[in-house]
N, C-alpha and C positions, 0 to 999 in steps of 0.2 A: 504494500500500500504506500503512496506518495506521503508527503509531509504536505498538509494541510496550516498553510498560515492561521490560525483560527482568528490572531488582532487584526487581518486584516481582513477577515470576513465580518467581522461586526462593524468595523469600520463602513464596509461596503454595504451592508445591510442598513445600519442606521441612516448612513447617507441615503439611502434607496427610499427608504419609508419618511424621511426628513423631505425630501424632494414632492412625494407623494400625497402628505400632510401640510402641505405645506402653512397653511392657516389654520392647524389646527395643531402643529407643533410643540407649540411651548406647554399646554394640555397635554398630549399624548406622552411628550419627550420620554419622563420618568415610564410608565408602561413600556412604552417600545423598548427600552434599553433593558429594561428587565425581560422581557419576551425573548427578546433576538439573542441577550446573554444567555438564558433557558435554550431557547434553539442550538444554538452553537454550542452547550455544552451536551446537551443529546447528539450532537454530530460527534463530538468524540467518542460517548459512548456505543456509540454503533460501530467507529472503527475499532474501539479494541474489544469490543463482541467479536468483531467480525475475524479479528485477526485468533483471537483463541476458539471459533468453529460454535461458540453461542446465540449465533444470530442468523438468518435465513436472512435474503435479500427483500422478499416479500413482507417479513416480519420487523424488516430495519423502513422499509417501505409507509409500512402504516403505521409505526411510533412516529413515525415524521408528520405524517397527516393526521395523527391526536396531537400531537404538538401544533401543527397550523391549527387544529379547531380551538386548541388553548387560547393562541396568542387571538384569534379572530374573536374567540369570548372575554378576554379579559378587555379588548380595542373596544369592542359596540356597549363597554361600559363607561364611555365618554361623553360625557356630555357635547352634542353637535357631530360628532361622527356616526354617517350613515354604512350600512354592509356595503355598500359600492366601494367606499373611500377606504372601510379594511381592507376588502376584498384587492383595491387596487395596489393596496401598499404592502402585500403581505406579497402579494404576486411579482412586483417590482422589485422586494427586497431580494426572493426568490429567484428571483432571472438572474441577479446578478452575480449568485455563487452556486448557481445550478450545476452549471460544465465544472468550475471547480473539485465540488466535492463529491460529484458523481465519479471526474478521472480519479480522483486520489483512492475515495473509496473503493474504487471496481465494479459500480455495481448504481444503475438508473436508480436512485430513490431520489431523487430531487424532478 
């Protein structure tokens, strides 16, 4: 498995959903940083599942997708954020470390 920047993927994820939120930001900030840091630390634990034979691809799959349903329920508890604006910023955050850590990992879960 590749090495995985992880500060450089919250960096890039904060940015994404910073970008995203834009007027809804300095509200959201604290949430998101907390979510994307939850994401990114369930990304590592899928590579070292994966690396010691604990984890199925389809199983590293859908921890990921109850993690986006986390972060998309703890966003629509914001006052002024609609499901579009989560939807759009979780998706954006996502795009931009997709190819990342699906090559590192080995394996499409993003």
């Amino acid at each position: 498995m590749a090495d995985i920047d992880y500060n450089q993927l919250l960096k890039d994820m904060l940015n994404a959903m910073k970008q995203s939120l834009t007027d809804d930001w300095s509200n959201a900030q604290p949430y998101v940083k907390a979510e994307v840091n939850s994401f990114i630390n369930n990304i590592k634990l899928i590579g070292e599942l994966k690396l010691t034979g604990k984890i199925t691809e389809e199983k590293a799959r859908l921890y990921l997708e109850m993690q986006k349903s986390t972060m998309r329920i703890v966003l629509l508890t914001i006052d002024g954020l609609t499901i579009i604006a989560v939807e759009n910023a979780i998706n954006a955050a996502i795009n931009v470390v997709k190819n990342t850590v699906n090559t590192a990992i080995g394996w499409v879960i993003l």
